[in-house]
N, C-alpha and C positions, 0 to 999 in steps of 0.2 A: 602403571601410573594412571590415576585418571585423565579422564579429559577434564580440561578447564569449562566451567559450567560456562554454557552457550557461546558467546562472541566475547568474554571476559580476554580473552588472551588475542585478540582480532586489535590491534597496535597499528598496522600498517593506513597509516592515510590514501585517498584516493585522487586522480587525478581526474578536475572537475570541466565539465564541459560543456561548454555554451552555446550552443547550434540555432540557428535563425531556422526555422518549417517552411514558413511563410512570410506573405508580406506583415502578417500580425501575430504572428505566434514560433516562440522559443520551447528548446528544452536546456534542460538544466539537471545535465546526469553526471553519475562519479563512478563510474566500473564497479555496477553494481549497488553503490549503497544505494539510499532512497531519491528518486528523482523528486524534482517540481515542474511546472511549466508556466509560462507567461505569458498574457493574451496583450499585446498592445493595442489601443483602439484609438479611435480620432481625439477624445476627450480623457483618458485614462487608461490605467493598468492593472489586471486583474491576475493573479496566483494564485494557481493551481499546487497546494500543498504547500505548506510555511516555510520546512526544514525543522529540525527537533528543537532549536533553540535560539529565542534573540540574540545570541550572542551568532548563532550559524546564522543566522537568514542576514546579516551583515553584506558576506560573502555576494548573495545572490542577489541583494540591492545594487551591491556597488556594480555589477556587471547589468543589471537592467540599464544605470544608470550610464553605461558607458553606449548606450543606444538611446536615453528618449529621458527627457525633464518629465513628464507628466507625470499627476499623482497617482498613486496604489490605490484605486477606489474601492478594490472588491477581494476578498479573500475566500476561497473555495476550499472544502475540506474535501476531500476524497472518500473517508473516510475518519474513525474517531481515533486511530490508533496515535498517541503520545509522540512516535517519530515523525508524523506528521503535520501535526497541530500544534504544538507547544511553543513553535516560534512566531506566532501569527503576533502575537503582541508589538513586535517589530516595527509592522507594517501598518500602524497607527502614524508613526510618528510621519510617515510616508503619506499620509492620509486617508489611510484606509476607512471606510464607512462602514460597511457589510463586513461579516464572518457567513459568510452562505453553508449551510449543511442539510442533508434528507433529514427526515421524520426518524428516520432508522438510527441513525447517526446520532442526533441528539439525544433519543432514548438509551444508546450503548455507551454515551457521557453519563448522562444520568446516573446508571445503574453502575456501572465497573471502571469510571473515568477514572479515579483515585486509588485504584488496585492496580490497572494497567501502567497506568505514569510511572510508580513505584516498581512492577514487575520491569517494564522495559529499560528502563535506567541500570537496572542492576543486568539483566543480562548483554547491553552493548554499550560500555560507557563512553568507548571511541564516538561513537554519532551522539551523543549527549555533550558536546564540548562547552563549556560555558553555560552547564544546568544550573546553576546560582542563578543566571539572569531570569529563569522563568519564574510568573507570577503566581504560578500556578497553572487550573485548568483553563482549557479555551471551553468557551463557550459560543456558541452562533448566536449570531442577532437576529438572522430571516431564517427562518426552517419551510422547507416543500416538501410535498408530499412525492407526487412522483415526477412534475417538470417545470422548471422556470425558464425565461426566458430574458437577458436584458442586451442591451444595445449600447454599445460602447461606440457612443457616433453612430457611425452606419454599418459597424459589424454589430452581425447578430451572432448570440453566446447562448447557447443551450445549453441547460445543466439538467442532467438528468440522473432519474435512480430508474434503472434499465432491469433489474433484476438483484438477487441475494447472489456471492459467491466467498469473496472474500472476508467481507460480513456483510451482517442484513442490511447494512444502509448505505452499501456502496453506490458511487457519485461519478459521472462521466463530465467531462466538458467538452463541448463539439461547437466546431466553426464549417457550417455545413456550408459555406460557399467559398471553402477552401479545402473540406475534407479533411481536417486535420481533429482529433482524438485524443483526451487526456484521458487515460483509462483507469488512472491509480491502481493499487496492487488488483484488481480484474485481472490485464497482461501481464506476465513478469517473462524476461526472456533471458538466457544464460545465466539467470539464477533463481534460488529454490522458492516454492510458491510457500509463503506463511500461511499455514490452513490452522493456527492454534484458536481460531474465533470463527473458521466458515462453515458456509452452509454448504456442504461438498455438491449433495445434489441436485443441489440447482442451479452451482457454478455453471454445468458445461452451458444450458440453455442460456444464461444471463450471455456466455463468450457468445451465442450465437445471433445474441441482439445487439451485441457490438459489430458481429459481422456483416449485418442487414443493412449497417448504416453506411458500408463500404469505402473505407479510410484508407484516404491514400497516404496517410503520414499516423504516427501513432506513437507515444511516449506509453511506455509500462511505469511499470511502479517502481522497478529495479530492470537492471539493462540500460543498452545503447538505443536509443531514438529510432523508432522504425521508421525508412525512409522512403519505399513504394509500396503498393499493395499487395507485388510477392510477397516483403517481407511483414506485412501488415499481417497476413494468413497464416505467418509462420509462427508468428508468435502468437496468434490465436492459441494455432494447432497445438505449440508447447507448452501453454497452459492445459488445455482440454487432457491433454496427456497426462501430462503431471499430477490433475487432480483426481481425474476416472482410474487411475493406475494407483493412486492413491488408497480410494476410497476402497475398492476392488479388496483391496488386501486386507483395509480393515474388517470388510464382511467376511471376508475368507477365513481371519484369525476368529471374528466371534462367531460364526460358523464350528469352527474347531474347539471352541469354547479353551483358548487359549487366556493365557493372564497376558498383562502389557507387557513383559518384557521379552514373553514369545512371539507377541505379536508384533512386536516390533522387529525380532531378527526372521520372521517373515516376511515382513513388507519390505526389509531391505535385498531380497531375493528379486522382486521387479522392479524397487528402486535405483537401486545403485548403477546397475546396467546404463539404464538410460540417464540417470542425475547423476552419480554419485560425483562428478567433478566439477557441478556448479559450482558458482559464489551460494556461501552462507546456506549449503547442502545440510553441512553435521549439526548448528545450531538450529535448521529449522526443524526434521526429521522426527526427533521427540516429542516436539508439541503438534506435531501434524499427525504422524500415530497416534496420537494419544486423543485428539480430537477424531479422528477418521475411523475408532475401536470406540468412541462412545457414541458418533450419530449411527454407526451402524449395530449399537443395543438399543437404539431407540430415544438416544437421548439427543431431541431437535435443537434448545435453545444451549447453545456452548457456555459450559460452565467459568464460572470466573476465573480469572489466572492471576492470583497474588503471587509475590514473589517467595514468601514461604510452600506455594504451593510449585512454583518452579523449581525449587530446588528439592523438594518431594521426588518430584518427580524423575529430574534429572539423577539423583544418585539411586532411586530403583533402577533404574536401567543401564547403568553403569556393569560392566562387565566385574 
């Protein structure tokens, strides 16, 4: 029997969880699915990734609100990926002013925003719950190139674009007088790195400009909230791993001038060892072979991923 195409048969809800960092900043993870995080300041509230939809980022209101009346001033994109941004619409009614995103980011709207939406929808409709309420795309109101800075009262909020990994326009947010790190999918820890849009290699150097900044607390993209700067390294290192062990394999298959589907029961010769019992291992696997066998024929800017083009995909390599 087949596999069910990507996370289509992934039913199981997650238990969501609210952890205080610091004196001003939350995370907001679910074993594994997509985190957010929250920057509380003297004057307002800024969020770090929306959730996929108005109808989800509900959830994540009412638990801000069960800590602090001020309004959502500022919404931060991590990146441009549809499970991230789609719920940002929300956080108007909250008073949101800004959509903040890199230069990189709003170019990867631009170009693939309405292919991706579509692609992701179909392949996890569990994190899509209440997709009726979106208006469509998010768009940013302030775009940076590569650092802004704003002041929530008298915390300072760096937002930066540190380097290419998980796509070209990935977005950190940092409270460097608390040490605390919103890394968007950059970190991911105990579950599989989505590489079906990165730049493999230049991931590791970007992980190693997150490490310069030396966080003592750190929220991945997916995962539990890193809580010292042991485990701050840790989940560096399991990124850094996951994607040079990645990539490796896809130069090794086009090396061998194998086709995708050998290359793929390649790469799961050094995968599966060290991943194979992540969360969301088997759905990501395919589109990360298959991105990790084209930058290594030479192909830099990641081709678009429609949803006819995912499931191409997925039933070539289908046993």
């Amino acid at each position: 029997m087949a596999k069910a195409f990507a996370s289509q048969a992934d039913l199981e809800e997650k238990k969501i969880t609210f952890t205080q960092l610091s004196d001003n900043a939350w995370a907001y993870t679910a074993e594994g699915d997509p985190n957010s995080g929250v920057v509380i300041g003297d004057d307002g509230v800024l969020i770090v990734d929306t959730t996929a939809t108005p109808a989800m980022a509900q959830d994540l209101i009412a638990r801000i609100r069960t800590v602090t009346d001020k309004p959502i001033k500022y919404v931060v994109l991590s990146h441009y990926h549809a499970v991230r941004v789609l719920g940002a619409s929300a956080y108007f009614e909250e008073g949101a002013q800004q959509i903040i995103a890199s230069r990189g980011t709003y170019e990867m709207i631009v170009e693939r925003g309405e292919q991706d939406m579509k692609s992701e929808i179909e392949r996890f409709p569990r994190l899509f719950a209440g997709v009726e309420t979106v208006p469509g795309l998010t768009w940013p109101t302030l775009v940076f190139e590569k650092e802004i800075t704003l002041w929530l009262g008298k915390l300072e909020v760096k937002i930066a674009h540190l380097g290419s990994g998980h796509t070209k326009g990935d977005t950190v947010v940092w409270l460097p007088s608390q040490k605390v790190l919103f890394s968007g999918d950059l970190v991911e820890y105990d579950a599989a790195c989505y590489c079906g849009d990165a730049q493999l290699e230049e991931w590791p150097a970007t992980l190693e400009a997150l490490r310069k900044l030396e966080p003592h607390k750190l929220v991945p993209g997916r995962g539990p909230a890193l809580l010292d700067p042991a485990a701050v390294d840790k989940g560096i290192d399991y990124t850094k791993d996951f994607v040079t062990t990645l990539l490796q394999a896809g130069r090794d298959a086009v090396a061998q001038k194998l086709d995708l589907k050998n290359a793929m029961a390649l790469a799961r010769k050094s995968m599966d060892p060290k991943f194979g019992n992540v969360f969301i291992y088997e759905h990501c696997l395919p589109f990360d072979v298959s991105r990790a066998y084209d930058e290594a024929s030479g192909i830099k800017h990641p081709r678009i991923w429609t949803a006819e083009r995912d499931k191409e995909m997925w039933a070539a390599l289908q046993d």
